[in-house]
ZAMITOR-398464 format. One record per residue (C-alpha): residue number from 0; residue in one letter; x, y, z; chain. Coordinates in nm, 3 decimals, padded with zeros to 5 digits. Layout:
<num NUM	residu A	u X	v Y	w Z	chaine A>
...
***
This chain:
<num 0	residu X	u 00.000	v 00.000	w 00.000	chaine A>
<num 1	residu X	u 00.285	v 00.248	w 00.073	chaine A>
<num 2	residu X	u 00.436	v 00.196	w -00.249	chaine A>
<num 3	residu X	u 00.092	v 00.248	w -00.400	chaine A>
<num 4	residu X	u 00.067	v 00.586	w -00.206	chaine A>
<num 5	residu X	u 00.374	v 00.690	w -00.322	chaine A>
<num 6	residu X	u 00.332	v 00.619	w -00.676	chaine A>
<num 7	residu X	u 00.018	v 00.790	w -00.668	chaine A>
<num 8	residu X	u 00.163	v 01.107	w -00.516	chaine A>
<num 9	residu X	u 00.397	v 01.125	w -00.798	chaine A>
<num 10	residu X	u 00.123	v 01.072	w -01.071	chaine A>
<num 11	residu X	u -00.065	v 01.336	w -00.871	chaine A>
<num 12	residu X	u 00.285	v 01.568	w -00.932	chaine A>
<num 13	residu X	u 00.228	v 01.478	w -01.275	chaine A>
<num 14	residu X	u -00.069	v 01.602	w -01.271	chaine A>
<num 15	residu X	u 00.045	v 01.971	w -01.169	chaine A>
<num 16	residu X	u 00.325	v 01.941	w -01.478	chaine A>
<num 17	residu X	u 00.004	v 01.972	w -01.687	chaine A>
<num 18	residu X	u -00.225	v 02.194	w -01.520	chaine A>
<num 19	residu X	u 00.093	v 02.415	w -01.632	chaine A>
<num 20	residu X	u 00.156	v 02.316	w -01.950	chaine A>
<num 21	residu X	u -00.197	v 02.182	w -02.064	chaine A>
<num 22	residu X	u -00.078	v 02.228	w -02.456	chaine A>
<num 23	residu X	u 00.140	v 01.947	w -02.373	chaine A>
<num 24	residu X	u -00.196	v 01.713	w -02.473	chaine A>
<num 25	residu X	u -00.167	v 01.898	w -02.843	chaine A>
<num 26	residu X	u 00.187	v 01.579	w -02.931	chaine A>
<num 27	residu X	u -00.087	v 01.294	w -02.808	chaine A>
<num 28	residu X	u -00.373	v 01.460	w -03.030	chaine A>
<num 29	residu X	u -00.161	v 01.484	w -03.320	chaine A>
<num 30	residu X	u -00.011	v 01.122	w -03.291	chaine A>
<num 31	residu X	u -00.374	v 00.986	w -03.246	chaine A>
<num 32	residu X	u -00.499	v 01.158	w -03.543	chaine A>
<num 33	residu X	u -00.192	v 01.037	w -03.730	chaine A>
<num 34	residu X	u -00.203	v 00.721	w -03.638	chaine A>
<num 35	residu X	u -00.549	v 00.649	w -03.760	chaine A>
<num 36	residu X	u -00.456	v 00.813	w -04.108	chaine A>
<num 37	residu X	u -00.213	v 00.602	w -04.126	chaine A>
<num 38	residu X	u -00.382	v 00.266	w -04.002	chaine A>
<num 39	residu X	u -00.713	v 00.320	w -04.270	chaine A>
<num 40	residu X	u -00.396	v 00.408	w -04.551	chaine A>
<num 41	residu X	u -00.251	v 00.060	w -04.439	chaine A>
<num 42	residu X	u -00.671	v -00.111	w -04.433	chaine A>
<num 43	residu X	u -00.826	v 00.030	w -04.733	chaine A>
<num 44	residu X	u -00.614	v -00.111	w -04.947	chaine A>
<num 45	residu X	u -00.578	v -00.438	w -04.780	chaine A>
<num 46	residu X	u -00.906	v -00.474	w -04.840	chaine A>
<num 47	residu X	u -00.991	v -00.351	w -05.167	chaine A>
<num 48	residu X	u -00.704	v -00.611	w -05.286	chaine A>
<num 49	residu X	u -00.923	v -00.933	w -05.073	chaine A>
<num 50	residu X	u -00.570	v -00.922	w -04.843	chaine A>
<num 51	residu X	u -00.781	v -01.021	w -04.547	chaine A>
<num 52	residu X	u -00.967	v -01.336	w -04.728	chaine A>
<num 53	residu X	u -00.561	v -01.450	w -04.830	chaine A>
<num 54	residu X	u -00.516	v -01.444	w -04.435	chaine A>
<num 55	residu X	u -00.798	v -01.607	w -04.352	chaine A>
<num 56	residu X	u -00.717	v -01.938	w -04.549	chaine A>
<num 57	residu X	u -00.323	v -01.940	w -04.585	chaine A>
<num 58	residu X	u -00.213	v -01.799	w -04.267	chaine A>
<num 59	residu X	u 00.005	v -01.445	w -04.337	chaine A>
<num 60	residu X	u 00.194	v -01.510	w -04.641	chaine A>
<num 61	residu X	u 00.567	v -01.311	w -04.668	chaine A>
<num 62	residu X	u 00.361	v -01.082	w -04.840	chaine A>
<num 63	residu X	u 00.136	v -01.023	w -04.577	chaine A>
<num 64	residu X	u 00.469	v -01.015	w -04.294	chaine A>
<num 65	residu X	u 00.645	v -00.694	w -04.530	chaine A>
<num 66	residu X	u 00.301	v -00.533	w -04.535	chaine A>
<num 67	residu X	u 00.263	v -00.579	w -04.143	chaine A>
<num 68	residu X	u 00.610	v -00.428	w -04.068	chaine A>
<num 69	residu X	u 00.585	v -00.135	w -04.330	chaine A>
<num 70	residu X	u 00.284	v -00.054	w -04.079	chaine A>
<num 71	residu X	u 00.480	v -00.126	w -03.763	chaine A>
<num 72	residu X	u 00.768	v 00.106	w -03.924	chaine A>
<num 73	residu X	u 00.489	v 00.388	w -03.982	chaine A>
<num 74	residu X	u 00.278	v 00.373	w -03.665	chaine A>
<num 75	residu X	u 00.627	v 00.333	w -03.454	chaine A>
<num 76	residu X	u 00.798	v 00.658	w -03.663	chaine A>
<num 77	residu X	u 00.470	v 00.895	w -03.603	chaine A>
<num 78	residu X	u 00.435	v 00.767	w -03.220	chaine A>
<num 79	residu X	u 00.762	v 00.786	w -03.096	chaine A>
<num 80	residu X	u 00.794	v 01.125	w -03.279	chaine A>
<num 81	residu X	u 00.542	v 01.273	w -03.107	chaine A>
<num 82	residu X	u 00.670	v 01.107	w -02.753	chaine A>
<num 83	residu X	u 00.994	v 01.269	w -02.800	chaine A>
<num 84	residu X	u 00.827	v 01.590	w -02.845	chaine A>
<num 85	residu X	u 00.647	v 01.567	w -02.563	chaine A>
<num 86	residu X	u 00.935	v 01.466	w -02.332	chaine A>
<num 87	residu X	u 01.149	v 01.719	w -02.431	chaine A>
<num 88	residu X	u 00.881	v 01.969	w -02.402	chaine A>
<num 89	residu X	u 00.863	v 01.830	w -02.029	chaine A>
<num 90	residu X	u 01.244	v 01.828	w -01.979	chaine A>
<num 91	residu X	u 01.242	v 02.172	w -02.012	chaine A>
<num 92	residu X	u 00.979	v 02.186	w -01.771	chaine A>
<num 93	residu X	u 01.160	v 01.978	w -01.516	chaine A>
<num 94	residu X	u 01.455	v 02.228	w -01.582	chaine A>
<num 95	residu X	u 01.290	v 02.551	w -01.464	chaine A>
<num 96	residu X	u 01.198	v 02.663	w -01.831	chaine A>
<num 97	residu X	u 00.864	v 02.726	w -02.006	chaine A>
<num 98	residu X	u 00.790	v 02.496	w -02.271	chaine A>
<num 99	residu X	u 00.576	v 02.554	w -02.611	chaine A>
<num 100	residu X	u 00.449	v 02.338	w -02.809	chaine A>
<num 101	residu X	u 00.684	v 02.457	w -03.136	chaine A>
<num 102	residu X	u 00.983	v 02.378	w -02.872	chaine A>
<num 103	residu X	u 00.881	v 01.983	w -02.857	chaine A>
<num 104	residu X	u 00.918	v 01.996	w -03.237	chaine A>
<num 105	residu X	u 01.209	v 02.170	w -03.231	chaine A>
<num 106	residu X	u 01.348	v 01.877	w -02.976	chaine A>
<num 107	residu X	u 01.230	v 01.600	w -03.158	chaine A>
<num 108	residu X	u 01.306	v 01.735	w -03.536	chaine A>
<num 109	residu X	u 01.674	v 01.760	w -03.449	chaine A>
<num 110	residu X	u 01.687	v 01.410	w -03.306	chaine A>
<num 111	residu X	u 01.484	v 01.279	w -03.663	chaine A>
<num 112	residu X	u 01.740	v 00.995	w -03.752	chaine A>
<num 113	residu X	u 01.805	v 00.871	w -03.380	chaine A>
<num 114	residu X	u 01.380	v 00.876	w -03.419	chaine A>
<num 115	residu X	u 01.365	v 00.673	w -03.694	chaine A>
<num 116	residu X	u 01.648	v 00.425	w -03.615	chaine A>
<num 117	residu X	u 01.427	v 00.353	w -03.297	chaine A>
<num 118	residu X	u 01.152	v 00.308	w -03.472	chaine A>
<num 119	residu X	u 01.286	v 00.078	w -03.726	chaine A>
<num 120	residu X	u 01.413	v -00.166	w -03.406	chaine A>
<num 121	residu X	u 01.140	v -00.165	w -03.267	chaine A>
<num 122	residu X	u 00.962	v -00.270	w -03.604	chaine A>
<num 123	residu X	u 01.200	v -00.507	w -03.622	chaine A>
<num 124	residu X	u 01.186	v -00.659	w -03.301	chaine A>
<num 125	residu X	u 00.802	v -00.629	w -03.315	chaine A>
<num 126	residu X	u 00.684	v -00.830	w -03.572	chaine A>
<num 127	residu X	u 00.958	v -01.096	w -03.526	chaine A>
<num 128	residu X	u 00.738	v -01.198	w -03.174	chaine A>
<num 129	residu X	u 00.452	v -01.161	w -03.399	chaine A>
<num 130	residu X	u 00.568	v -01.424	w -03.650	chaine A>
<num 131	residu X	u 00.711	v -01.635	w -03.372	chaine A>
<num 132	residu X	u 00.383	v -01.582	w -03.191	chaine A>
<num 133	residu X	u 00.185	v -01.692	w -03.527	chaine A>
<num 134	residu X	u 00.385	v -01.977	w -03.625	chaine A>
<num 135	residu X	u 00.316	v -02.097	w -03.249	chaine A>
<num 136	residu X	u -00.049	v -02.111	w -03.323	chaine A>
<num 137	residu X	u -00.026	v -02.226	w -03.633	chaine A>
<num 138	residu X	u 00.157	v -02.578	w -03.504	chaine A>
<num 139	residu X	u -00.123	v -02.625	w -03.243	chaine A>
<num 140	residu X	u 00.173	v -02.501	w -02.938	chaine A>
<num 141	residu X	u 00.208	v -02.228	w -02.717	chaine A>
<num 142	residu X	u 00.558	v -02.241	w -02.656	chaine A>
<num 143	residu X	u 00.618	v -01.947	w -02.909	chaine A>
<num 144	residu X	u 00.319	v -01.744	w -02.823	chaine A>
<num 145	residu X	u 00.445	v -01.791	w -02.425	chaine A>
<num 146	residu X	u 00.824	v -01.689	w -02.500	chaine A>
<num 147	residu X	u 00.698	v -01.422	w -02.732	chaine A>
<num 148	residu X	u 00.513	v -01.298	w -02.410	chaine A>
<num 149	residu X	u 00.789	v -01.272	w -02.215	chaine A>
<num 150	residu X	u 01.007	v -01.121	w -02.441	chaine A>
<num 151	residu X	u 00.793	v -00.845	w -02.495	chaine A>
<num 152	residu X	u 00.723	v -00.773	w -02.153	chaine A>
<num 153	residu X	u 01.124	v -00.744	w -02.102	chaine A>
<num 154	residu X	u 01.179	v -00.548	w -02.386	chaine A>
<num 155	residu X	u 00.873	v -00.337	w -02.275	chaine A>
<num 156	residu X	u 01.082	v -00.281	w -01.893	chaine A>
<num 157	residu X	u 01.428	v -00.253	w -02.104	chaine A>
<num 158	residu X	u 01.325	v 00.000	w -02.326	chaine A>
<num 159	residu X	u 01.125	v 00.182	w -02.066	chaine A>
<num 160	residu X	u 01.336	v 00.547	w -02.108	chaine A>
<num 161	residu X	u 01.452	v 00.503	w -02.452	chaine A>
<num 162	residu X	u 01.250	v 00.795	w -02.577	chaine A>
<num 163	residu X	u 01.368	v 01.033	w -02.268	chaine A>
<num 164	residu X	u 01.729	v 00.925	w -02.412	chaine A>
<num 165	residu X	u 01.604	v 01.024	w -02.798	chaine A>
<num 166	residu X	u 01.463	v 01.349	w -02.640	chaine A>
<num 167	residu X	u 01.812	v 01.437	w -02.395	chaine A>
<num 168	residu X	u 02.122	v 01.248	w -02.577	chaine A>
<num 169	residu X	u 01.999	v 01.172	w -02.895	chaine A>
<num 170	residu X	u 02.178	v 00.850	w -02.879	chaine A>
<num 171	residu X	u 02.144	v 00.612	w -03.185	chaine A>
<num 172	residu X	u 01.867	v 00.286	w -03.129	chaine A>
<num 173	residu X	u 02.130	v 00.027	w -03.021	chaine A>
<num 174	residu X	u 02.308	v 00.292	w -02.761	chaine A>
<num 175	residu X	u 01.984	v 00.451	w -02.658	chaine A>
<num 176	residu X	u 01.825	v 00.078	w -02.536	chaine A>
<num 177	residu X	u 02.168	v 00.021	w -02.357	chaine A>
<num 178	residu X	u 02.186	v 00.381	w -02.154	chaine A>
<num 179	residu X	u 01.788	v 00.328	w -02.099	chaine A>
<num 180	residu X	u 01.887	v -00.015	w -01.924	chaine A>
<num 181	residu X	u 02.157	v 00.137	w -01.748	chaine A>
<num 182	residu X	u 01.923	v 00.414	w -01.596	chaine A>
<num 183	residu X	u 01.680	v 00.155	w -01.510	chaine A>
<num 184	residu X	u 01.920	v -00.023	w -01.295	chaine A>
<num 185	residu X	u 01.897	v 00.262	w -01.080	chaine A>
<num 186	residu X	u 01.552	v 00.315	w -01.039	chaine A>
<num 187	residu X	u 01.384	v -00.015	w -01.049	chaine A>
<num 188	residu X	u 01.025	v -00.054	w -00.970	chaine A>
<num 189	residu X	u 00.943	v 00.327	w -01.080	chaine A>
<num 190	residu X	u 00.790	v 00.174	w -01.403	chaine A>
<num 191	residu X	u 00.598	v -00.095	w -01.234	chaine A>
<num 192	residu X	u 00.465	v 00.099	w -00.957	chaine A>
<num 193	residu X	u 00.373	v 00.412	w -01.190	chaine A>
<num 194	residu X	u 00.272	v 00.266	w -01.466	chaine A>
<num 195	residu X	u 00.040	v 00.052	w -01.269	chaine A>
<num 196	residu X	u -00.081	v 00.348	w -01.035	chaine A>
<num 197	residu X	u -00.158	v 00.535	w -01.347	chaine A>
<num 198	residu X	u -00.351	v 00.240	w -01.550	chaine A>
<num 199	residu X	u -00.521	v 00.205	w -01.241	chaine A>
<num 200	residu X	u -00.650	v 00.509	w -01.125	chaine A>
<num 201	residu X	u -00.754	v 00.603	w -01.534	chaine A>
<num 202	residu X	u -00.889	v 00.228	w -01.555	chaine A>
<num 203	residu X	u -01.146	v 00.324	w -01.246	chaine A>
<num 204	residu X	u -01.255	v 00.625	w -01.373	chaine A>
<num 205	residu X	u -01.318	v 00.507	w -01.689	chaine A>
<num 206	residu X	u -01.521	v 00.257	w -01.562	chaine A>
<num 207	residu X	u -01.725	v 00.421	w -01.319	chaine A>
<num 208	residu X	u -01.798	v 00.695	w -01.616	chaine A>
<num 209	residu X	u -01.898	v 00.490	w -01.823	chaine A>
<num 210	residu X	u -02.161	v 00.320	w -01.590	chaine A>
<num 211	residu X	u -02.223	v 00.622	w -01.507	chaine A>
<num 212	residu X	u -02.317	v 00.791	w -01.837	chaine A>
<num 213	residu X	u -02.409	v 00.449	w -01.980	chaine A>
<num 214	residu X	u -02.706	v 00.424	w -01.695	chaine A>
<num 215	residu X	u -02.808	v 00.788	w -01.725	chaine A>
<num 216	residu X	u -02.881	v 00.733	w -02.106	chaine A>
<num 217	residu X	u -03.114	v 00.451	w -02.068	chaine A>
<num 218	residu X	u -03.277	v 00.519	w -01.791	chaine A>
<num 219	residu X	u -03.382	v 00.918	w -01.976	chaine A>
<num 220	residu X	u -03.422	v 00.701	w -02.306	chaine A>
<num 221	residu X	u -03.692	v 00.461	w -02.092	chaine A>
<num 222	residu X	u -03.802	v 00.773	w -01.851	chaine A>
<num 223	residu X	u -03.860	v 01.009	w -02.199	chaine A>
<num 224	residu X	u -03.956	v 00.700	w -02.418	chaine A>
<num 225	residu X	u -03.688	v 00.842	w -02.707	chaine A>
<num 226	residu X	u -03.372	v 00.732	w -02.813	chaine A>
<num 227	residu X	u -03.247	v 01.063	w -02.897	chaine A>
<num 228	residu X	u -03.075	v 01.127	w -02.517	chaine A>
<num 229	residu X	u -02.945	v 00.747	w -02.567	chaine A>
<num 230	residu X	u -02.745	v 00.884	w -02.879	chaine A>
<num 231	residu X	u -02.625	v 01.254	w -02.702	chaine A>
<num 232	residu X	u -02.463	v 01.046	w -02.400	chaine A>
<num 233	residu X	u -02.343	v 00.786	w -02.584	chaine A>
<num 234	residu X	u -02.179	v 01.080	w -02.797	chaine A>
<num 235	residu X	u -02.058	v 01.218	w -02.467	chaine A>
<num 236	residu X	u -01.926	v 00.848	w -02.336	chaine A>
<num 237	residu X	u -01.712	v 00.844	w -02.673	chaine A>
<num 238	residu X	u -01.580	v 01.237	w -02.653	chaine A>
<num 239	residu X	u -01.514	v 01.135	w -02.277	chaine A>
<num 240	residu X	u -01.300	v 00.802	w -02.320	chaine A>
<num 241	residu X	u -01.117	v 00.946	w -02.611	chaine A>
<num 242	residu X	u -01.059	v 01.260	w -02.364	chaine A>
<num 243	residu X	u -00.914	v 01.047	w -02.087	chaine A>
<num 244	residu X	u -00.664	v 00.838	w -02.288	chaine A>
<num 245	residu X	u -00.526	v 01.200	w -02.438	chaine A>
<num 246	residu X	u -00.522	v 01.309	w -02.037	chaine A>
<num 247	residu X	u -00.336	v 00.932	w -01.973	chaine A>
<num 248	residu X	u -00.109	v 00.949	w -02.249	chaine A>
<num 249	residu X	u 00.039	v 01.296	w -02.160	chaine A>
<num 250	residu X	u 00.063	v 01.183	w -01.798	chaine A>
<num 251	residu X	u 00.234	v 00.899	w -01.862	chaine A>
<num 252	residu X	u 00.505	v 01.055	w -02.096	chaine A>
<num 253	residu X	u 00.581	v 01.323	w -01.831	chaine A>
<num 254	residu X	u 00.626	v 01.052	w -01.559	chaine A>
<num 255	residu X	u 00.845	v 00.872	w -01.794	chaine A>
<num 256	residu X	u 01.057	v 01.235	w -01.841	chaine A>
<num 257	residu X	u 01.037	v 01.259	w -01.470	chaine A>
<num 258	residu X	u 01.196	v 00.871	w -01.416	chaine A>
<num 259	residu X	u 01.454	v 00.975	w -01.665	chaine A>
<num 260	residu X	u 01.510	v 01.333	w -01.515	chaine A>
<num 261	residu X	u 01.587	v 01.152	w -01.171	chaine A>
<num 262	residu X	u 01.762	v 00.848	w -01.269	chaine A>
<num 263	residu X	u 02.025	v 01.044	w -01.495	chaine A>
<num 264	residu X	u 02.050	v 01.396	w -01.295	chaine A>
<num 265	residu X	u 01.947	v 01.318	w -00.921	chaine A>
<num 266	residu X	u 01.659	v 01.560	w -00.970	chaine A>
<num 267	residu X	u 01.337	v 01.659	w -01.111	chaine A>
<num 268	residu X	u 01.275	v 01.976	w -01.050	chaine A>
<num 269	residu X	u 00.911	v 01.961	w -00.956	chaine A>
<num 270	residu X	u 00.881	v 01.664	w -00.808	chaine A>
<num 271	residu X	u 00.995	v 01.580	w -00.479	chaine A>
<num 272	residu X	u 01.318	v 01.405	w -00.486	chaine A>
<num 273	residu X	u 01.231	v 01.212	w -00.187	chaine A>
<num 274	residu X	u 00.894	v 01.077	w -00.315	chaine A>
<num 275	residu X	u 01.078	v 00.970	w -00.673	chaine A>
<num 276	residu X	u 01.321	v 00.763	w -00.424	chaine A>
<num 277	residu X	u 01.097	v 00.629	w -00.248	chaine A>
<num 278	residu X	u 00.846	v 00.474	w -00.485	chaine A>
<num 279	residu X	u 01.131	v 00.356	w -00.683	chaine A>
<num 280	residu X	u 01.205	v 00.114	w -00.322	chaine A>
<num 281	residu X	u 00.972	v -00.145	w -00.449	chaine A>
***
């Protein structure tokens, strides 16, 4: 429970990061908006061309792998982009300064290539657990699917600061997974605790709002005898859970600045240096 407290406090600290810097959200809004642009480019055509209906009887062909980690490649460059520009926009923060949004560009533009070589590795790495996860259920086993698992989950821990490192050092893929482990090692738990904390704490209230709005649209569709309130809250349920994953996704890239801030420098600037220390005791 104490490490739970603590971890919250810091996502609470967070929390003030934004209430200062609320155009922070704008890197999140455009990498959502990109993303999707980029996933119906990757659909339509699958489509059009019967792509899934090959799938569905043969398995993914080769053909099918190159297509799946062009789209890796693409979601992975436009993400990460954005992540770095929203980290170093928060570094600055952390620093004393005043970010703007046209800073985070700035930070991430001049780190492009270091950008791009990360996301390329992590395409890489990404759809070789898929086919190894694939070819698993393919042969009736789940030895693959299990190790693929794993994997991923160490990589996920491993690679934790990597985009922190893109945003500060602008250290090439290879070197920035290998200076992201080494910070790690000094702040274990942090991710666990605050990533959890965070998930958590956005999990309940996305629940409970949803009930919430969910239950107050049928019961004035019954009480009214009209499905047109039904439709207006279920139009506010949708503008509300695509709010809160904006608000989660900004919050969890300034806690990851704020792990990397701590674990490389000692401090964080607005965060209490003894609350970082101790929820990374877990």
């Amino acid at each position: 429970m104490d490490h739970i407290r603590r971890s919250w406090a810091i996502a609470l600290a967070s929390l003030e990061v934004l209430k200062k810097d609320k155009e922070l959200m704008i890197f999140p809004i455009i990498s959502s908006i990109v993303v999707i642009i980029v996933t119906i480019g990757f659909i339509l055509p699958a489509l059009l061309g019967n792509f899934m209906d090959s799938f569905a009887e043969t398995g993914i062909p080769l053909f099918g792998y190159v297509i799946l980690f062009l789209f890796y490649l693409a979601q992975y460059s436009v993400v990460f982009f954005c992540n770095t520009a929203l980290v170093g926009a928060v570094m600055i923060r952390l620093r004393g300064g005043d970010p703007t949004v046209k800073d985070g560009f700035r930070i991430a533009f001049s780190h492009l290539g270091p950008i791009l070589g990360w996301a390329l590795l992590s395409a890489t790495v990404g759809i070789l657990l898929h086919m190894l996860t694939d070819q698993s259920r393919r042969g009736g086993r789940g030895f693959g699917a299990l190790v693929s698992s794993l994997f991923g989950a160490a990589w996920n821990i491993v690679t934790f600061l990597v985009v922190p490192v893109l945003a500060v050092e602008g250290l090439g893929p290879v070197k920035a997974v290998q200076r992201s482990w080494e910070l790690l090692k000094r702040s274990w738990g942090e991710q666990i605790a605050g990533t959890i904390t965070i998930g958590l704490a956005f999990g309940l209230i996305a629940i409970f709002g949803t009930l919430l709005l969910a239950g107050l649209g049928v019961g004035i569709s019954l009480l009214l005898d009209s499905y047109i309130p039904g439709i207006i809250l279920g139009i506010v349920l949708l503008l509300f859970v695509i709010g809160l994953n904006l608000v989660q996704s900004t919050l969890s890239g300034i806690f990851t600045a704020a792990v990397y801030a701590y674990a490389a420098d000692g401090k964080v600037g607005l965060f209490e240096e003894s609350l970082i220390q101790n929820a990374m005791q877990v």
